[in-house]
N, CA, C and O of each residue as an XYZ file, in Angstrom:
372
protein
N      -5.833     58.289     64.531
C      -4.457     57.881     64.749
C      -4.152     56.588     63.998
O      -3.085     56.553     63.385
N      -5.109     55.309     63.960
C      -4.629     54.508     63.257
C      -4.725     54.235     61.245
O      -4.373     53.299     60.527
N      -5.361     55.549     60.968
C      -5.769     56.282     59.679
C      -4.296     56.589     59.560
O      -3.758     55.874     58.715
N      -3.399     57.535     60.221
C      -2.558     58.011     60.251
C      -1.102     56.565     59.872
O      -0.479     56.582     58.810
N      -0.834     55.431     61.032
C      -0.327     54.874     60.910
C      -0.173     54.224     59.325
O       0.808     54.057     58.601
N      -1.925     53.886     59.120
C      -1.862     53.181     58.012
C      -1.672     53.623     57.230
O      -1.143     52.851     56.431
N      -1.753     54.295     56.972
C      -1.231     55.400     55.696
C       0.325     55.932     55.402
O       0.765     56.048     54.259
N       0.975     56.191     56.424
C       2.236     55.945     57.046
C       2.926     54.869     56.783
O       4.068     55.143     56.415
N       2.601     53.340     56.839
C       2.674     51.887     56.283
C       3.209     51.590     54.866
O       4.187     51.080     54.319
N       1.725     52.346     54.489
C       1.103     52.226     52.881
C       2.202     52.795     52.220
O       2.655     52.034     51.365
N       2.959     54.175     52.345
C       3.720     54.495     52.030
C       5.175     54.149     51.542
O       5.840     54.384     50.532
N       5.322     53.615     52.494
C       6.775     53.231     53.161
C       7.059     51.966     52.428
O       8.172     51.635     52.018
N       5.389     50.941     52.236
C       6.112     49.874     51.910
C       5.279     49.949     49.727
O       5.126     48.924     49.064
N       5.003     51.114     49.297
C       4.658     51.385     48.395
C       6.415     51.850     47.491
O       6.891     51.394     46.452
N       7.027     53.034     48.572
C       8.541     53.331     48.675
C       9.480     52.090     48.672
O      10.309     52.035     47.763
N       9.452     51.422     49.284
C      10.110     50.076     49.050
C      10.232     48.772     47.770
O      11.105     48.111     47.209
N       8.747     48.933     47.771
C       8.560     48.115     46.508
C       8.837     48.763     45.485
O       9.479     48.103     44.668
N       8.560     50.048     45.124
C       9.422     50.722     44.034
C      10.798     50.754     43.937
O      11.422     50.912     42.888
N      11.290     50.596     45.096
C      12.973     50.417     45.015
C      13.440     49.577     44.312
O      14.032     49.592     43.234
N      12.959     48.409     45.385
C      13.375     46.728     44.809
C      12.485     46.610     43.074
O      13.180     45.913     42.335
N      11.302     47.076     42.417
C      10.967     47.088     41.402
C      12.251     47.903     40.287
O      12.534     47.397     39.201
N      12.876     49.134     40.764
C      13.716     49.612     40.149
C      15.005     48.923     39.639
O      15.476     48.868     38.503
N      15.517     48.320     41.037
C      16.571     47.974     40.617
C      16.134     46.312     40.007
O      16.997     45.805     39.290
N      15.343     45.792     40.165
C      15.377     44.348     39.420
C      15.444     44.935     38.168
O      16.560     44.763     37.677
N      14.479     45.734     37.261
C      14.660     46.131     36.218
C      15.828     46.380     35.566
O      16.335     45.712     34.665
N      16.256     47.455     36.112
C      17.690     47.977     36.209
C      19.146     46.599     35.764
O      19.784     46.542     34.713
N      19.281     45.578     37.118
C      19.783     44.417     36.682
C      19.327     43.637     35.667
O      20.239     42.898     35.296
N      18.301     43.466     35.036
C      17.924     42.801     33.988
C      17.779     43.566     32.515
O      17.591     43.050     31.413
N      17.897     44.661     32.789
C      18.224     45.015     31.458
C      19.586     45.029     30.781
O      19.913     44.939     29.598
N      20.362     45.187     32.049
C      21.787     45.602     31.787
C      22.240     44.164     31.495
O      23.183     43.928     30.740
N      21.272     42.867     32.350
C      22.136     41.474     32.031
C      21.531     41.133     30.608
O      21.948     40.082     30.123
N      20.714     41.777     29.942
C      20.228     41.502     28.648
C      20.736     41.515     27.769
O      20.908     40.668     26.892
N      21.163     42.873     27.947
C      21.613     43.835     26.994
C      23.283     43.725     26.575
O      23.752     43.998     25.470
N      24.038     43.246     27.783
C      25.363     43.116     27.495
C      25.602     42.148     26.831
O      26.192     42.409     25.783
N      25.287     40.665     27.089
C      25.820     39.440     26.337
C      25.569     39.737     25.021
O      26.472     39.370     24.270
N      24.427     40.404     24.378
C      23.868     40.599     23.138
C      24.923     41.333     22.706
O      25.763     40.588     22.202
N      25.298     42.685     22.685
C      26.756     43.911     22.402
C      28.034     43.051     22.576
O      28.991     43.470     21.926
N      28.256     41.912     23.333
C      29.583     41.461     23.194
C      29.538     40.225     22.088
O      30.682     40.134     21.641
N      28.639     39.191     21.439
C      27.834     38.661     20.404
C      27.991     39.290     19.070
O      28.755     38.978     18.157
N      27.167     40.183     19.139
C      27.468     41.251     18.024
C      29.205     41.457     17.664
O      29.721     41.073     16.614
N      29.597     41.827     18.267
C      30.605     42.763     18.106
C      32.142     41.576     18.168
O      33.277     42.034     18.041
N      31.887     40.122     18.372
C      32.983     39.767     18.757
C      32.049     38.535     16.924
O      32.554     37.559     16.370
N      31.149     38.998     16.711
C      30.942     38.024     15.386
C      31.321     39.193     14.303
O      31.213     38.752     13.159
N      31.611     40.151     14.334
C      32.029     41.117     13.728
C      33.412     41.029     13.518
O      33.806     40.706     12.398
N      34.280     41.285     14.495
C      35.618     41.025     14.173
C      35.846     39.901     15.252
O      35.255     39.619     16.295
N      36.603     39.530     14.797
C      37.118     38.188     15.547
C      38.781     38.846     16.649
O      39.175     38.261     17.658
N      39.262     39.778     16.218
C      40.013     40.649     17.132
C      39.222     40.837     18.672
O      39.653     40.534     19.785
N      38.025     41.398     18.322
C      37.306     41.846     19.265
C      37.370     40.447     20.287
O      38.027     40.611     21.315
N      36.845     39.307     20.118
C      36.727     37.996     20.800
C      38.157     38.441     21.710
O      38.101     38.972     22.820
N      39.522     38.077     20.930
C      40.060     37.835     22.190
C      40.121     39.161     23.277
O      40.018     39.141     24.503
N      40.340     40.379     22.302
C      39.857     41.631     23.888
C      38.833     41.630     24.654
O      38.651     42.301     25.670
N      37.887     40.566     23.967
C      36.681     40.218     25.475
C      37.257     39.696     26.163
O      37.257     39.932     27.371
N      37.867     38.903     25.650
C      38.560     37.604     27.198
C      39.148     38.264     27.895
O      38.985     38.488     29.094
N      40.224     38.798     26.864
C      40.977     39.514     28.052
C      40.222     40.474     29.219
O      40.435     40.231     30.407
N      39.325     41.583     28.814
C      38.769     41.948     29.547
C      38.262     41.511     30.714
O      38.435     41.937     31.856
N      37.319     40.206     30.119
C      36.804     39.218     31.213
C      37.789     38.974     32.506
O      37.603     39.138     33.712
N      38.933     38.506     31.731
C      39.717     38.165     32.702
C      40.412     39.205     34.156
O      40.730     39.026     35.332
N      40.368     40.451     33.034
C      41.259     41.135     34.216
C      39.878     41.579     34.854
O      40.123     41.686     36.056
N      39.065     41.769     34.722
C      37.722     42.113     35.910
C      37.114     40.545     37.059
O      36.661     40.559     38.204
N      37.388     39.328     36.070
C      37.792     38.248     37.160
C      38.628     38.902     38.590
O      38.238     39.184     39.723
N      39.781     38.963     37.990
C      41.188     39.435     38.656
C      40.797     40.487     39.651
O      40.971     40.366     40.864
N      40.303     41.439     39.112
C      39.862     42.453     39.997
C      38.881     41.954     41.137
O      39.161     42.148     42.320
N      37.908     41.408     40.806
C      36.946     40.907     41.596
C      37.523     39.948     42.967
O      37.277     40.013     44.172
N      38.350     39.098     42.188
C      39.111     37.970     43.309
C      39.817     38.784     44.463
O      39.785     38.433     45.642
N      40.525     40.028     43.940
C      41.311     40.897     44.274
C      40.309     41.929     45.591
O      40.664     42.111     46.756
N      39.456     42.283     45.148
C      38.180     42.631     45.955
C      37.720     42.243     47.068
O      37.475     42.913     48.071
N      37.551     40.668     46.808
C      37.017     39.852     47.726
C      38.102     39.338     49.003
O      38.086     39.162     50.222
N      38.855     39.251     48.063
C      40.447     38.851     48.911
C      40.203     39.765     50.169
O      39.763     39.495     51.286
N      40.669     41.014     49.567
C      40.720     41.826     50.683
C      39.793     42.488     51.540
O      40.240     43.098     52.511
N      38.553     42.456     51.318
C      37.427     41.956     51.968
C      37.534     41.307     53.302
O      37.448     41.924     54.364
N      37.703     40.172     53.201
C      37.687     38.775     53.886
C      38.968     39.074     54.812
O      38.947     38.743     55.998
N      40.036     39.683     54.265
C      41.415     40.007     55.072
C      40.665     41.102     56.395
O      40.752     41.017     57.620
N      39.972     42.054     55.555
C      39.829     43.320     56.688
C      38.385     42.524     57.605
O      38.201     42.772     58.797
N      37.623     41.729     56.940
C      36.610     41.159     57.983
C      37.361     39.974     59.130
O      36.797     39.302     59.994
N      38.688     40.020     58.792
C      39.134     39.465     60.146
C      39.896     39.565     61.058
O      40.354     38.774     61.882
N      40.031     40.829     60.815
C      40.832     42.039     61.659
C      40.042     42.746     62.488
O      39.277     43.617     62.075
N      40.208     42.329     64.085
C      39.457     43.054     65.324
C      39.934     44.372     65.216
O      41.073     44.824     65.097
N      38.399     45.091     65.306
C      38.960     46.485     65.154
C      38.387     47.220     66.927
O      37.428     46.622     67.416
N      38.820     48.112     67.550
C      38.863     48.845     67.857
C      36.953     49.452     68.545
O      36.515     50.335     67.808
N      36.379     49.236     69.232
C      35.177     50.541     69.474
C      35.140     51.619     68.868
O      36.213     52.217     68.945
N      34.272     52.198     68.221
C      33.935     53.583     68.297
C      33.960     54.602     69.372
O      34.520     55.673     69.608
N      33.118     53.809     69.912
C      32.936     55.039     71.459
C      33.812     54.169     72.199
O      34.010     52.959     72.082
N      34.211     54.871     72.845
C      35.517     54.178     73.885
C      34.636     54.016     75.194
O      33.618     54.696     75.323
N      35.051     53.077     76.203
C      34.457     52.765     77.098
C      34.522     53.734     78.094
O      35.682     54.082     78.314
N      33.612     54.338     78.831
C      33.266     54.994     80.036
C      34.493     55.143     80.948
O      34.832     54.010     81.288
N      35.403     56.196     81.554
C      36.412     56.156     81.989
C      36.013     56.579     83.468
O      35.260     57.511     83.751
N      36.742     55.607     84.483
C      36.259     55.756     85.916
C      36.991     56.162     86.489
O      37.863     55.405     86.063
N      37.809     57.117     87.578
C      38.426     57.605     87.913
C      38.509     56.411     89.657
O      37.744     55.735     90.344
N      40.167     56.869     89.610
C      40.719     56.021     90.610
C      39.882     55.458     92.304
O      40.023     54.517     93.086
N      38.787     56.996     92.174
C      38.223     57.032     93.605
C      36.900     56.371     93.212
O      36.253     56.407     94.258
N      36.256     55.873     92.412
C      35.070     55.398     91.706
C      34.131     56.085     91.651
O      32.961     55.725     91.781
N      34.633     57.433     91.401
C      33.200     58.430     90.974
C      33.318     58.152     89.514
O      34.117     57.355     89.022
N      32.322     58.988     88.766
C      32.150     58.667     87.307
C      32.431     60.100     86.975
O      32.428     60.473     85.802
């Protein structure tokens, strides 16, 4: 039985660390890889430069826009899921 657990463990946190190994990768290639393609391409044409900004900007915008409303709905009391236990007038259940 404790062959069983451990192995069970081993798994789980073998499954895990491959996760978190995936996605660090994952984020670091993509943060590599982009500044380099917008570099390139904005020393290429100089047009390109200001449609980065702009870009930049309206995904700023979006993001602020995101968060905004975020923060609006995290402070809005909502409601139970399960509704509370209903007792009838004579106090049976």
């Amino acid at each position: 039985m404790d062959l069983l657990i451990f192995a069970l463990g081993a798994m789980i946190g073998v499954l895990a660390g491959g996760a978190l190994v995936i996605r660090h990768f994952r984020a670091a290639i993509a943060g590599d890889i982009s500044p380099l393609i917008r570099r390139m391409h904005a020393e290429i044409d100089p047009q390109l430069r200001g449609m980065q900004n702009q870009l930049d900007n309206i995904e700023s915008a979006v993001n602020l826009a995101l968060a905004s409303r975020y923060a609006e709905l995290s402070q809005l009391s909502w409601s139970p899921a399960i509704p509370a236990a209903r007792v009838s007038e004579e106090g049976r259940h």
